[in-house]
N, C-alpha and C positions, 0 to 999 in steps of 0.2 A: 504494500500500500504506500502509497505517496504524500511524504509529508511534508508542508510547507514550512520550512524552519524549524527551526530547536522550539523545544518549552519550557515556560517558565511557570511555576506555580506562583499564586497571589501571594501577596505580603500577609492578607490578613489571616488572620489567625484559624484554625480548627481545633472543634471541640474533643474531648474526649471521645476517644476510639481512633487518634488520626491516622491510625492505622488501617480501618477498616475501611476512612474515609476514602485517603490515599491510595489503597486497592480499588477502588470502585474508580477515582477519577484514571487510574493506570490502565485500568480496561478501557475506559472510556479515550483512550488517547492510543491507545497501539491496536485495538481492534476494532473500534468502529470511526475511524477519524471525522471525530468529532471536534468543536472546541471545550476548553477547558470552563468550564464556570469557573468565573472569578479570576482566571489569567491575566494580566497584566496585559493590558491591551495594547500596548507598543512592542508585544513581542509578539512573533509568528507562534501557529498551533497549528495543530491539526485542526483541515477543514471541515466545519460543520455539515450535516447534511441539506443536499437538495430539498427547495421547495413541494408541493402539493402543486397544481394548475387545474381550477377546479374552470371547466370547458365545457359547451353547450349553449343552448338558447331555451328562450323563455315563451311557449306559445301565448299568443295574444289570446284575449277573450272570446266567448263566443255566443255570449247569452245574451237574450233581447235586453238593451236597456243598463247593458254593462259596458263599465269606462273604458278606455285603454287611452294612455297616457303615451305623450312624443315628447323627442327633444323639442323645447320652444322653438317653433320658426315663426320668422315675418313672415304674413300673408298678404300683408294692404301694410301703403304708405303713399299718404297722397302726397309727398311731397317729390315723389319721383314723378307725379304726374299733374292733378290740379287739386287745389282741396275743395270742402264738400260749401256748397253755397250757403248762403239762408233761407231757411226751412229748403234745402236741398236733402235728396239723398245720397248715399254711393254704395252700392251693392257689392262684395267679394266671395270670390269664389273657394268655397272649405272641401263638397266632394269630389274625389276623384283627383286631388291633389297630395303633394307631398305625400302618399301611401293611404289618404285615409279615404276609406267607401264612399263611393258615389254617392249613396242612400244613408249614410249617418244621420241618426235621429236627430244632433243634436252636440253645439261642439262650445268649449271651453277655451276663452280667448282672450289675453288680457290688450282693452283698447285705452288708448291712449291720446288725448288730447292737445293738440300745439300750435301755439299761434294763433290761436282765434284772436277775430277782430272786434267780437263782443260779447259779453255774457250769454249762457243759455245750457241749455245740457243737450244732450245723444239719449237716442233711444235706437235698443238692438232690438229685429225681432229678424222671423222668419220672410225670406223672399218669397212673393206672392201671395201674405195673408195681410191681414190687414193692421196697420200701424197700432198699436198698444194707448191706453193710456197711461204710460208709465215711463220714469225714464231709469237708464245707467249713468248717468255721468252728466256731474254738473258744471258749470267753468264761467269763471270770472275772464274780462277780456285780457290777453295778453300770456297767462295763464296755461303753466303743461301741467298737466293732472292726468292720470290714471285710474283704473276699475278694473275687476274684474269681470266676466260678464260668460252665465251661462246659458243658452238661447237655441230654443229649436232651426233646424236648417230646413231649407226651401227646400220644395219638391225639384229646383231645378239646381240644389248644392248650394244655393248661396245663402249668403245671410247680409239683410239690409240694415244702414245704419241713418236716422233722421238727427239732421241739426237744428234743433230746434234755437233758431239765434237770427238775428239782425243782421250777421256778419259770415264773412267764409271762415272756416276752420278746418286744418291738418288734422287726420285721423290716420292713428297707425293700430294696426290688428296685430298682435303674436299669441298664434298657437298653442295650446298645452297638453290638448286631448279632445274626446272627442267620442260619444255614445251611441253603441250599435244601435241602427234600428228594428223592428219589428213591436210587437207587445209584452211588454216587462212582464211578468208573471212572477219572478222566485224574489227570494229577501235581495232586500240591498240594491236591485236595479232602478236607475233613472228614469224618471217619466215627464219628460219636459212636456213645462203647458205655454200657450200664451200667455204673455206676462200681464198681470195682473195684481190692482193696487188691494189687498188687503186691511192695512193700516194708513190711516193719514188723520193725527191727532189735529192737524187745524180743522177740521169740520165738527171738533168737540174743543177739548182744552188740551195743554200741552201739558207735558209729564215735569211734573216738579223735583226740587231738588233733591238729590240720593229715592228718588221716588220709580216706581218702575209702572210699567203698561204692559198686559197682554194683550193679544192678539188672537184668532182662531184661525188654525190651519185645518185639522183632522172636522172632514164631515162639509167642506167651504170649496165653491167655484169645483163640484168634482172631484176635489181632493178626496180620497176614502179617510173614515172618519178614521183609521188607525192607520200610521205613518212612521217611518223611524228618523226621516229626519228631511227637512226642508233647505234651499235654496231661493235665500230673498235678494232684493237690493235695497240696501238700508240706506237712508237719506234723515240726517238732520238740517232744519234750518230752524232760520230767528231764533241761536240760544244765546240766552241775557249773559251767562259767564263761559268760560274755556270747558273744557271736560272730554269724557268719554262717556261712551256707551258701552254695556254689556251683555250678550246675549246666552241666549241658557233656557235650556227645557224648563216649562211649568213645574211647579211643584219640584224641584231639585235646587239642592241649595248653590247659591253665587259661587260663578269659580272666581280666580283670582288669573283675569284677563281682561282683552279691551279689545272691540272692535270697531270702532270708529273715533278717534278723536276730531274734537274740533274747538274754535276757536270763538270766541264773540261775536256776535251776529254772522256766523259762517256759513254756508250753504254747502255739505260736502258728505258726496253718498259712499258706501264700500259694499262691495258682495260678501252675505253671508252665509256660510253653510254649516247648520245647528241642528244638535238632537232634539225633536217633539216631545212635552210631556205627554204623561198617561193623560191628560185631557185633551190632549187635541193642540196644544197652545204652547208659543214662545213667548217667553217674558224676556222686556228689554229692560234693563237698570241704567239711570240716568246718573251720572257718577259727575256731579256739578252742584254749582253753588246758586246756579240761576235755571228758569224752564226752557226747555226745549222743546222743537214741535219733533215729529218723529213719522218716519212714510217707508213703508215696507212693501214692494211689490214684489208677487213670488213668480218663480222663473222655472218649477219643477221640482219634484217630493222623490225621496227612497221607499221602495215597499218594505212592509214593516215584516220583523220574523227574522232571524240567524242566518245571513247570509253565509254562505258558501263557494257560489260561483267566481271563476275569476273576473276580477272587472266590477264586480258590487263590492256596494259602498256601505262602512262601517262606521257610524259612527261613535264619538266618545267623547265625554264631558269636556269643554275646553278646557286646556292647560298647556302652562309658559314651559317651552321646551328651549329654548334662550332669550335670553336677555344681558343683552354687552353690558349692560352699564353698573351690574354686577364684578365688571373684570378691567372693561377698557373699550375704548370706542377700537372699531375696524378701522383700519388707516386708509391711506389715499388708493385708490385700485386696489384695495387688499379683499382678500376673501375670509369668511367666517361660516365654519362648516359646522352644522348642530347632529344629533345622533339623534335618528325616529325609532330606527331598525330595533328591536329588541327593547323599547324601553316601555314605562310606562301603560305596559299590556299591548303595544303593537308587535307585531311577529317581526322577526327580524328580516323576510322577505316581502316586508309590503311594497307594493308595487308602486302605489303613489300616495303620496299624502299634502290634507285642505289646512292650509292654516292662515292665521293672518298674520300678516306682515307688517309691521309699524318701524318707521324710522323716525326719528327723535333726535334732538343737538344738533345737525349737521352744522360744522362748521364752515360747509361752502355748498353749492349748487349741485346734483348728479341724478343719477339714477341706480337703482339694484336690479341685477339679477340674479332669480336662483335658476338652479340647474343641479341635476345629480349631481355627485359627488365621483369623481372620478370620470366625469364625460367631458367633452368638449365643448367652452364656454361659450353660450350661442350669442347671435347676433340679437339677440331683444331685452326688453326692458318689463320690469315688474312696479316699480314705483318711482316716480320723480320726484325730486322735491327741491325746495331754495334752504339758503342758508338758516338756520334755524328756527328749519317747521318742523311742526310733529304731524305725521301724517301716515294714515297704514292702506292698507292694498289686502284682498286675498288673494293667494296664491293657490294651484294645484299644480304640480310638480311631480316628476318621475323621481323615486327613492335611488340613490346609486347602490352599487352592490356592495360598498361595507354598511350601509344601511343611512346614509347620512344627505342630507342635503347641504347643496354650497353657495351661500349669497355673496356675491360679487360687488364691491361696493365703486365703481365708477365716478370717482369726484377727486378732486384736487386735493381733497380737506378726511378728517375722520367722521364717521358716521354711529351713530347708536343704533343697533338694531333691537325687536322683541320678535320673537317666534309665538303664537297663542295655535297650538292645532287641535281641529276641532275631527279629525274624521283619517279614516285609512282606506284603500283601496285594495283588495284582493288580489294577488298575484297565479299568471295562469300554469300550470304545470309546466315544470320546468325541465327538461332534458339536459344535467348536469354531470360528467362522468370525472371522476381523479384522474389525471395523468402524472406519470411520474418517470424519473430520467435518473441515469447514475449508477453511486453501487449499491450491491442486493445481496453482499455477506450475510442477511439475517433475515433477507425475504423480503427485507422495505420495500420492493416496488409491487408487493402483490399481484403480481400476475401469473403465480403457479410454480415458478421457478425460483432459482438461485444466482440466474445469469444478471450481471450487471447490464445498464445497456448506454450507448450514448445519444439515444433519439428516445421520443416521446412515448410511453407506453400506456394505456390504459387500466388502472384497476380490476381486476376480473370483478363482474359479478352484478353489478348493479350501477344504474345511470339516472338516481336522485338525491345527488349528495349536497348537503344545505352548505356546511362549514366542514373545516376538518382540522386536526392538532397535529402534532407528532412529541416522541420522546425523541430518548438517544436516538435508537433503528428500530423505534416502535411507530405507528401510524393510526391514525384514527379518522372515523370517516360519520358525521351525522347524519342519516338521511331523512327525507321528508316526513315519514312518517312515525319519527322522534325515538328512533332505535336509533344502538349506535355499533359500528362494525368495525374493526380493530386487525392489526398483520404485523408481521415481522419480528422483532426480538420479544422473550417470552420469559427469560429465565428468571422472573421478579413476577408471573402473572401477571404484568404489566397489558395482557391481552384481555383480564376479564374474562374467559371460557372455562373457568373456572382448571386447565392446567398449566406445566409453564414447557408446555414444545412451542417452540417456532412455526411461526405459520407464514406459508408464502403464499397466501391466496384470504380474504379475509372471510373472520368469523365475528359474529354475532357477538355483544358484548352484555354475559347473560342476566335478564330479569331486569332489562331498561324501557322503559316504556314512557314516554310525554317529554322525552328530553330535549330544550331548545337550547343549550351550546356545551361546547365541551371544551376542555384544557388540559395538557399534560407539561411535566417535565420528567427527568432524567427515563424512573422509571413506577412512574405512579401518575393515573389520568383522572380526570374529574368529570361529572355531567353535572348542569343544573338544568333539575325541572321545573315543566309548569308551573308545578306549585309550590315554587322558592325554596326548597329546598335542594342539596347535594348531595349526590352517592360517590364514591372512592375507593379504586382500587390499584394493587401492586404494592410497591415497596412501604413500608411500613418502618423503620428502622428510626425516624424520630418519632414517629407519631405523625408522619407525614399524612393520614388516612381519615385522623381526625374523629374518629370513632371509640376514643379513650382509653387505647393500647398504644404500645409500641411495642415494635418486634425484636428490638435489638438491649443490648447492654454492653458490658465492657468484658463478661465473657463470654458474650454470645455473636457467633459471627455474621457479618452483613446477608451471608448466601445461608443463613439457616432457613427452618422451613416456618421458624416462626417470624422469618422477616418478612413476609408478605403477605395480603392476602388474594386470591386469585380471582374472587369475582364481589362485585360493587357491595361496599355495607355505608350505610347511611351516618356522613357527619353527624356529631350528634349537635342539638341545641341549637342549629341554623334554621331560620326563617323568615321569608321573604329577602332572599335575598338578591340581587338584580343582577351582579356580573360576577367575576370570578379570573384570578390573577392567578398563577403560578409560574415558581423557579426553585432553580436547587435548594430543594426538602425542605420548601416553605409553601406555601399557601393562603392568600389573601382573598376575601370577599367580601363586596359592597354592599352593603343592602339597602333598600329602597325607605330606611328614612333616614339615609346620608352617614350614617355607622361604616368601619370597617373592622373584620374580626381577621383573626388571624392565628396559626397553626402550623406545628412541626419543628423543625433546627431553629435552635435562636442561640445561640454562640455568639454573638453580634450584635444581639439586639435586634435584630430585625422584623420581630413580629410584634414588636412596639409596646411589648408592655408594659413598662419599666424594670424588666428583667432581661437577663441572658439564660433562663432556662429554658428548654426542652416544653413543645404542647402537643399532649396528644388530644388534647380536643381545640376547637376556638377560643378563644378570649379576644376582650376586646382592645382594638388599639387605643392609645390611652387618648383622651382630650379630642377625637374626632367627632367634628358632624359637620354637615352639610358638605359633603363629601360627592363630588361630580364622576370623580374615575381615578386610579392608582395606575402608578408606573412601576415594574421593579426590577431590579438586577438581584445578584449572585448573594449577594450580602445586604441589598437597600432595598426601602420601602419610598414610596414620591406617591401622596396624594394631590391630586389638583381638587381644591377649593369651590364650590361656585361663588366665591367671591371674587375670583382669579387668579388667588394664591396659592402658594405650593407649602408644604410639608414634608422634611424628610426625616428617617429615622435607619438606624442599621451603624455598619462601619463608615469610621472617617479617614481610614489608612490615607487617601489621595482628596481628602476635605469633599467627599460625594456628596455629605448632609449640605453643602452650601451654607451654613449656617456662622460661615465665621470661626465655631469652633476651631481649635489650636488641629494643627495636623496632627495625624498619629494616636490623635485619641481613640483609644481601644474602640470605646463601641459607644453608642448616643441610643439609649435602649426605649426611649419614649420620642413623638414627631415635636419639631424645633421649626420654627420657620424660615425657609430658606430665604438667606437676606435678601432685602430689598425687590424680590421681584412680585410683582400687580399687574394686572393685565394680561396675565396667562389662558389660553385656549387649547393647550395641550402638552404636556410633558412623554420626552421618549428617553432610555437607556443608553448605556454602552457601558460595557466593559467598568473601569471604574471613575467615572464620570454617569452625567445627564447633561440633558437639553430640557430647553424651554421656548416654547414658540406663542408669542405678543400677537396679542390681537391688533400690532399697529404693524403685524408683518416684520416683524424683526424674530432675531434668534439670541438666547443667552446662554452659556455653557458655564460648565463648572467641573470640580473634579482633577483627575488625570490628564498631564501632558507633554509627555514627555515622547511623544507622538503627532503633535499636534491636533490633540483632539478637542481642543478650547477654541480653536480656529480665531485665535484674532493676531494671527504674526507672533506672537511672543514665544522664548527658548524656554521659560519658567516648566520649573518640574511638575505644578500645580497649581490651583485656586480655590480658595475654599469658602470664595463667593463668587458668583454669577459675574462673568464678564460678556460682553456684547461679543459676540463673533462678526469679525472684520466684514465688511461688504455688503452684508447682506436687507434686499428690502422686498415687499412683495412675495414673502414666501407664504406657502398653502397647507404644507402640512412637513413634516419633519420624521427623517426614523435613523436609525442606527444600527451598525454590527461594531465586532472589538474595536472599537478605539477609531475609527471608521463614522462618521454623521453626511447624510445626504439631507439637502432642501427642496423641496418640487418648488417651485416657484407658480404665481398667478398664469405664468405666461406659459408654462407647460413644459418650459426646462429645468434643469438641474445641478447643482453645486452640492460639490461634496471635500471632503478633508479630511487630515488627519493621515493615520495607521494605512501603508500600502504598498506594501510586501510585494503580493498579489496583482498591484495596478487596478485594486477594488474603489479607490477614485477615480478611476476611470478618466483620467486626463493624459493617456498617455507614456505616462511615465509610471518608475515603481518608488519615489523618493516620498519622504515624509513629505505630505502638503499642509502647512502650517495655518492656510486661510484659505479661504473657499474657492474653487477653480471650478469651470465648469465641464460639467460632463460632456466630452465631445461626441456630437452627434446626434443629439437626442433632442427630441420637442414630442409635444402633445402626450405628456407623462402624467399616466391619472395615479399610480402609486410606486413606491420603490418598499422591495424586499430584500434585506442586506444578513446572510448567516455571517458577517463578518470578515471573510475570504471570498467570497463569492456575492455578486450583486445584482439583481432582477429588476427588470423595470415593466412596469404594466403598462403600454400604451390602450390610449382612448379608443382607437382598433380595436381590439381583444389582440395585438399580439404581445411579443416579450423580446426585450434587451433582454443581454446577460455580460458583465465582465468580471475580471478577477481571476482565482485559483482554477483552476480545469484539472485537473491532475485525475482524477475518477471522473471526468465528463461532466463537470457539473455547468457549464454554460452551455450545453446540447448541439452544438455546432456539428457536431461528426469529428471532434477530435477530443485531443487531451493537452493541447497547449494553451495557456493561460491567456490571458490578452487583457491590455491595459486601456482598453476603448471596447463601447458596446458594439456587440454580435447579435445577429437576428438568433434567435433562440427555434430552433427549426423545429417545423412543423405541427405548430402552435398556433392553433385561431379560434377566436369566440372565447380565450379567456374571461371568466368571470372573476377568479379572485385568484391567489396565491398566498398560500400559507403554508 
């Protein structure tokens, strides 16, 4: 086997047994060339293993009256042509366009208003029925404003827009989606109606202050009296002070959101789409200090009943899924990506999700866009706004494939964003198979055999795989139906089949049933299910299982039979808990009211309890809550805040905690806060260092550097607070391998640094890179996957870069020589994720 350089083991310390430790990491380094946990990331190791490439496509919907969501395109701009007159119209054409049916019932389009020459508002309806008494969109002269607007389509594709004004006015259309026709029948399908004014408090009195108004949907204009949830357009005018509105099923108590602000005597509507009480009725909450009038025309209702189909519509109590002004405004062109996937009871494959969108502060003029996460940033716009307005937009949007939406902030200046979603869309069965490439000493690539390979190889056996993990040369695969199937090394039960042979093909991982994610490290994996709870199995030797054993001692050896167990038993004491973190023989989980607990090796401190003991069950980390997501390495613990802050806790050997403490301090056993940094939106690892990525697009390191993994130019061996990494602006999202940090940038290239043995920075060369260079070659980069010697890049394509170590084929080219620039990763297309 081929090793890239000598090794070096970590500075920091091992507990009691380091004998047995030291055995396990010596296998792990001559027989599976892996890297070292905890190695000193400025030295070479043995290559960790190849990626997962989880490949296939996602059939569309096909049920009457169900969504299917598109990347946003323009469809209409009258400015490449004339704009619409007074009392003019301008008709554009939706079916038979850009992919979507000629006969679509019905499409989802956010329009947008510019340049008018005088007050008035638009009204969308269907081409050749007859104009609405209702409008979308209202507009002061001079004035770019936006709306959402969801509106049946003409029998001849098109949809008409009336300018109800004095004056011409610029109307631009972008695309988001768009609903099959025929007759809705099953839960969750759309039934657009002619729009239609339901509410309009000036013909009675206006809603007073912190005072609310319902409305009747269920039983009204053909609506059926039971419904799950409506699509209006919400218009306030004449309100005596500033405020917001809040919308929310009858009878269910106020969330904590907002879907329309507006200002003193303001006129200014937004689309809303809300779950119906069990009466029939939405109540709006007037969130102000003076009355407001209030006018609801609806646009189309969900049938009520447990949706199922793909493309129906789920809805769920509104709720702030971000809010920058917790952390730090978005900078100028900078993006801010929020998580749907897996949270707050949405499945982690939702296919799109309704939310509203509110901008707030801006300190200069721009517009947002969102857009999946990991696609290519389209040409349209979601909300415009001037220098410090508060003003929101609804959105419907395609989910990206880590589950994440990405708003694009377009202005000179920083922007406050709030995310409020109110609803999820159904995703259509999906054709998803593991491919995998490399070496197969232990069966890792499941395909029956023992042959390594250096081209793409399929998983045997099944082709609906959600997510998937890996240990050392162990593999894990979730499939749709929340089983979990497991291959390759075995000798810890690490496989769950309750024995420890090796499997090259995979098995069933037994007595799992509802599970939506899974995690492993060395040789112990984890499932969490449905119902917030977690099962664990294989090595057991701290109490890594969490089930209030441990398998080992000081005369008991790591390979006894009591070091493991072989198939899943239930952490004890966890519930509700939302994610789930693991690293060498520790174990972290979130839970959903902002807690993190924590389990297994704690030699370091790392499981933050204010001890260095050993847990074989959970306990909790000491002083946390409101707690967004954890990062961890070999030794450290990193929670990100929703406040924006960070927290670390574990060793300080290379000042990892950022916290200022003195170098060399043994271990920091409770979380400290890492200095000075605010405005955080994601924290990632390496080796013995971290990152930190600013909501203002910037990057801050800390840690190890004797590699240049601090990226700001400096020879310094370390920091042991947060420095600015040199150069960087605009970046999107942030990862790392040993000693090794890549940045995707807004613009869809790539800067990396540090550790590069390998030419796993990929500029070229193999010399340390002290500040960030860019990766030669690469644009339209929706993520980067780095084992540390080896580097993957996910293009917006579904294809793959790869550069770095090759030595066992892990850049898939058809050889074995390394390269210090990205290579097309062969015979790879329709990637969906890498892991």
């Amino acid at each position: 086997m081929s090793i890239g350089g000598s090794v070096v083991f970590s500075s920091a310390r091992i507990k009691r047994g380091t004998a047995r430790v030291a055995a396990t990491v010596g296998v792990l380094l001559v027989l599976c060339g892996v890297a070292v946990p905890g190695a000193r990331a400025d030295t070479a190791a043995a290559p960790a293993p190849t990626p997962v490439a989880l490949v296939g496509t996602t059939a569309n919907a096909t049920t009457e009256g169900a969504f299917v969501s598109v990347a946003p395109a323009r469809f209409l701009d009258t400015r490449d042509s004339a704009p619409a007159g007074p009392d003019g119209t301008v008709s554009f054409q939706v079916g038979g366009v850009n992919g979507i049916p000629a006969d679509a019932s019905a499409v989802v389009f956010n329009l947008t208003v510019t340049g008018p020459q005088s007050y008035g508002f638009v009204s969308a309806y269907a081409s050749g029925s007859n104009r609405p008494d209702a409008s979308n969109l209202n507009f002061a002269a001079g004035q770019t404003v936006a709306n959402s607007v969801s509106v049946p389509v003409g029998a001849d594709g098109k949809v008409t827009l009336f300018n109800r004004s004095s004056g011409s006015t610029q109307l631009i259309a972008d695309v988001s989606g768009y609903y099959l026709a025929g007759r809705p029948t099953v839960p969750g399908a759309f039934v657009p109606v002619d729009p239609a004014r339901l509410l309009d408090t000036r013909t009675g009195a206006p809603v007073g202050p912190d005072d609310t108004v319902s409305f009747q949907i269920g039983g009204v204009g053909g609506i059926p009296t039971t419904v799950s949830a409506v699509t209006f357009n919400l218009t306030v005018a004449n309100p005596t002070s500033f405020g917001f509105i809040t919308a929310f099923p009858s009878g269910s108590a106020r969330p904590d959101s907002s879907n329309l602000n507006f200002a003193t005597d303001q006129t200014v509507p937004n689309s809303v789409t809300v779950p119906v009480g069990l009466d029939g009725k939405v109540t709006l909450f007037n969130r102000s200090s003076g009355n407001t009038q209030l006018i609801a025309d609806v646009s189309g209702y969900y049938l009520a009943g447990a949706p199922t189909a793909a493309g129906t519509f789920v809805p769920v109590p509104p709720a702030r899924f971000l809010d920058t002004r917790n952390r730090g405004a978005v900078g100028a062109d900078g993006v801010a990506s929020f998580q749907v996937g897996g949270v707050k009871g949405i499945p982690a494959n939702a296919a799109a999700i309704t939310f509203n969108l509110t901008v707030t502060s801006p300190a200069s003029f721009g517009f947002i866009s969102a857009y999946a996460s990991g696609s290519g940033r389209p040409n349209s716009s979601n909300v415009n706004f001037d220098a410090g307005q508060t003003i929101p937009n609804s959105v419907t949007v395609p989910v990206g494939i880590d589950g994440k939406v990405t708003l694009f902030n377009r202005s000179a200046a920083t922007s406050h964003l709030i995310a409020d979603v109110s609803g999820y869309y159904l995703p259509g069965i999906t054709t998803s198979s593991a491919v995998v490439w490399g070496a197969n000493g232990a069966g890792q690539l499941g395909n029956g055999n023992f042959q390594s390979s250096l081209a793409p190889i399929g998983v045997a056996g099944f082709t609906d795989v959600v997510m998937t993990a890996q240990g050392r040369d162990s593999r894990y695969a979730l499939r749709a139906d929340g089983t979990v199937w497991a291959w390759g090394q075995n000798n810890m039960g690490q496989l769950g089949d309750g024995t420890t042979h090796y499997r090259d093909a995979p098995v069933q991982v037994v007595g799992l049933r509802g599970v939506t994610s899974i995690v492993a490290d060395t040789d112990t994996a984890y499932a969490l299910l449905a119902d917030g709870t977690v099962r664990a199995w294989g090595n057991n030797c701290d109490g890594m299982l969490g089930n209030g054993t441990s398998g080992c001692s000081p005369t008991t050896p790591f390979n006894s039979a009591t070091a493991y167990i072989s198939t899943p038993v239930k952490v004890v004491g966890l519930t509700g808990v939302a994610s789930l973190s693991a690293t060498f023989l520790a174990t972290y989980a979130v839970l959903a009211d902002g807690t993190v607990w924590a389990w297994g090796h704690n030699y370091n401190g790392q499981l933050g309890d204010g001890t260095t003991t050993d847990r074989n069950a959970p306990v909790r980390v000491r002083g946390l809550t409101g707690v967004e997501s954890i990062a961890v390495a070999y030794q450290n613990a990193y929670a990100l805040l929703t406040d924006g802050t960070v927290r670390a806790w574990g060793s300080n050997a290379d000042g990892q905690t950022g916290s200022a403490s003195p170098i060399w301090t043994n271990s920091i056993p409770a979380p400290v806060p890492v200095s000075g940094l605010t405005g955080v939106t994601s924290i990632t690892t390496s080796g013995g260092g971290a990152y930190a990525l600013l909501s203002d697009g910037t990057v801050r390191a800390w840690g190890g550097n004797r590699s240049g993994g601090l990226g700001d130019g400096s020879i310094r061996e370390n920091s042991n607070v947060p420095v600015k990494v040199a150069g960087l602006t605009g970046v999107a999202s942030i990862s790392a391998g040993y000693g090794t940090a890549y940045a995707v940038l807004a613009d869809g290239t790539v800067r990396a640094w540090g550790f590069n043995p390998n030419g796993q920075v990929g500029n070229g060369t193999t010399t340390v890179t002290r500040s960030p260079a860019q990766v030669i070659g690469l644009a339209r980069v929706a993520a980067i996957t780095s084992n540390g010697f080896s580097t993957y890049a996910q293009l917006t394509d579904g294809t793959v870069r790869a550069w770095g170590y090759n030595g066992e084929g892990q850049l898939c080219n058809g050889t074995t020589t390394s390269s210090s620039t990205p290579v097309v990763v062969q015979g790879l297309t329709n990637v969906r994720r890498l892991a």
